[in-house]
C-alpha positions as CSV (number, residue, x, y, z in Angstrom):
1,X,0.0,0.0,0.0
2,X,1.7,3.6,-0.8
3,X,2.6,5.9,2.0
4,X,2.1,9.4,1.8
5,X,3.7,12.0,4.3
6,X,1.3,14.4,5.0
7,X,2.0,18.6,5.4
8,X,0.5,21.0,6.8
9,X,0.7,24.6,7.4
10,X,0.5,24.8,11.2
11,X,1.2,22.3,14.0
12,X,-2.1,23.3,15.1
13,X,-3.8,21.9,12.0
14,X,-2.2,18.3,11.9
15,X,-3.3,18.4,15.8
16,X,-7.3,19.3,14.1
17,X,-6.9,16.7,11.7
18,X,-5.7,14.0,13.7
19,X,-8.3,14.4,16.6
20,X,-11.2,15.0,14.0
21,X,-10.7,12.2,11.8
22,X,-8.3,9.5,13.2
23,X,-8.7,9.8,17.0
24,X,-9.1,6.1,16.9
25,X,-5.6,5.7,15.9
26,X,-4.1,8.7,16.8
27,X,-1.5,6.8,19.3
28,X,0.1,5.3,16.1
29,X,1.3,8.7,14.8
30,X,4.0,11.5,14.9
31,X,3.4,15.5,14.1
32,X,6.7,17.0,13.9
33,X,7.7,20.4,12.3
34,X,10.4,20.3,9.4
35,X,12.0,22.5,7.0
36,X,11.2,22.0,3.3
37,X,14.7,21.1,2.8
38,X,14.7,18.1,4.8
39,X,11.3,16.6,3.0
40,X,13.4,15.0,-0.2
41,X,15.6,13.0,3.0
42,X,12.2,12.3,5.1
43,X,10.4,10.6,1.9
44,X,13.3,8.9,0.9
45,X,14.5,7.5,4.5
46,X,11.1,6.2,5.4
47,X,9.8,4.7,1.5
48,X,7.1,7.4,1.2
49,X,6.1,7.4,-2.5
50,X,4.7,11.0,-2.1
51,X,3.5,13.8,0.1
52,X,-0.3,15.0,1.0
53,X,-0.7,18.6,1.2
54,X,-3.6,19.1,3.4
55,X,-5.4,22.5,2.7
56,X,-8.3,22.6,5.1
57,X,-7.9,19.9,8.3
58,X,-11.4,20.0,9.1
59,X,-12.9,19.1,6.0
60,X,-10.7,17.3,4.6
61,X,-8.8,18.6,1.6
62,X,-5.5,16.9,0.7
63,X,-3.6,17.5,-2.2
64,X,-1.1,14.0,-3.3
65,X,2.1,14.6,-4.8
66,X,4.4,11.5,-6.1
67,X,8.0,11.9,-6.2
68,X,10.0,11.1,-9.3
């Protein structure tokens, strides 16, 4: 199954997102704040095919991206 790493533009809104639509399983994930410059290693290192750009945590909109 692919992986996507998913972005967002706050800390506040991966919190939102989590606790609104994967409370269930929110014990089996990590928000941590990067730099852009460190995504290309993050994908790579952990076998992430892409990244999710999520727009709106509450609704939710998410933007995929694969790597090439």
């Amino acid at each position: 199954m692919p992986a996507y790493l998913l972005l967002f533009a706050e800390h506040a809104d991966a919190l939102s997102y989590l606790n609104t639509h994967g409370a269930d399983v929110a014990d089996q994930f990590q928000v941590e704040s990067c730099l852009g410059a460190q995504l290309r290693q993050i994908i790579e290192r952990w076998g992430f095919v892409g990244i999710g750009q999520v727009t709106d945590p509450l609704i939710p909109t998410v933007t995929f991206l694969q790597r090439q």
